[in-house]
C-alpha positions in Angstrom: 42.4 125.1 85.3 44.1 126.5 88.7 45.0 124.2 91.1 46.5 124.8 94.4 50.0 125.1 95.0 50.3 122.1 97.2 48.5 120.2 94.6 50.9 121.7 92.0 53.6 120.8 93.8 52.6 117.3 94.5 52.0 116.7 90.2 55.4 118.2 89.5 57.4 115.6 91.8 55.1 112.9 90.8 56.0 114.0 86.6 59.5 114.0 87.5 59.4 110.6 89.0 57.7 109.2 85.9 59.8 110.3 83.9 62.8 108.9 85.7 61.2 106.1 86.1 59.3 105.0 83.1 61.3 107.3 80.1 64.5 107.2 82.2 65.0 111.0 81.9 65.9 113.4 84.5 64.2 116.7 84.3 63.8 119.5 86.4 60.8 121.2 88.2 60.5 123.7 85.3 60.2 121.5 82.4 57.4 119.5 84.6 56.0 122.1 85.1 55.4 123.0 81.4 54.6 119.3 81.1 51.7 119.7 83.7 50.4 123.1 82.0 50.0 121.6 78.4 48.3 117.9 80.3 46.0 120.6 81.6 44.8 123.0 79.0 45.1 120.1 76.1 44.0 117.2 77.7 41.9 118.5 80.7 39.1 119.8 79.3 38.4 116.2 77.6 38.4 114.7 81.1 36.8 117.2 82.6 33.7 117.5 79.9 33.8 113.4 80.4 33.6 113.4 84.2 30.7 116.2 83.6 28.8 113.7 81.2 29.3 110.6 83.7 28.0 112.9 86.8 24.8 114.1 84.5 24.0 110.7 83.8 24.4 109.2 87.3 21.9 112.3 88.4 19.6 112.2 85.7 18.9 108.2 86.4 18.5 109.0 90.2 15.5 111.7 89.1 14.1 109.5 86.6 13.7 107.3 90.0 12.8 110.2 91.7 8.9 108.7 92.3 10.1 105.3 93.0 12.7 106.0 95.5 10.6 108.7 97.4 7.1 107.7 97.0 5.0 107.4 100.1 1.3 106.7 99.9 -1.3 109.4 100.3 -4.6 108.6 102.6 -3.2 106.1 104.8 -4.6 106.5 108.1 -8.0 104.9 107.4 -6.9 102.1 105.8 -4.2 101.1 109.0 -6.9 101.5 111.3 -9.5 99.5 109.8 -7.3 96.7 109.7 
């Protein structure tokens, strides 16, 4: 997965700041870094396959509603105006 370098950036400080914070260990960009390459080739392809799954249902329920949602009535004209 290749993410920008802002983004990058950005997960790096916010590692390093977890890890101060929360394990209350310093560590340096390099070893976030690392940190942030294994998150995304071990455990990013299970989110990413999961978010895939999620999105396929939510479009495959609007389809199935396809006819409801977008139905309009053939041969209407007659029937208004004899009203």
């Amino acid at each position: 997965m290749k993410l920008k370098k802002e983004t990058r950036e950005e997960l790096i400080r916010s590692i390093k700041r977890y890890a101060d914070e929360e394990l209350e260990v310093e560590i340096g960009d390099l070893k976030a870094g690392l940190l942030l390459d294994y998150c995304l080739e071990e455990i990013g392809p299970s989110v990413y396959n999961e978010a895939i799954k999620d999105a396929q249902a939510y479009f495959l329920g609007k389809v199935e509603d396809l006819e409801g949602s977008c139905y309009e009535p053939e041969l209407g004209y007659w029937p208004k105006r004899d009203r």
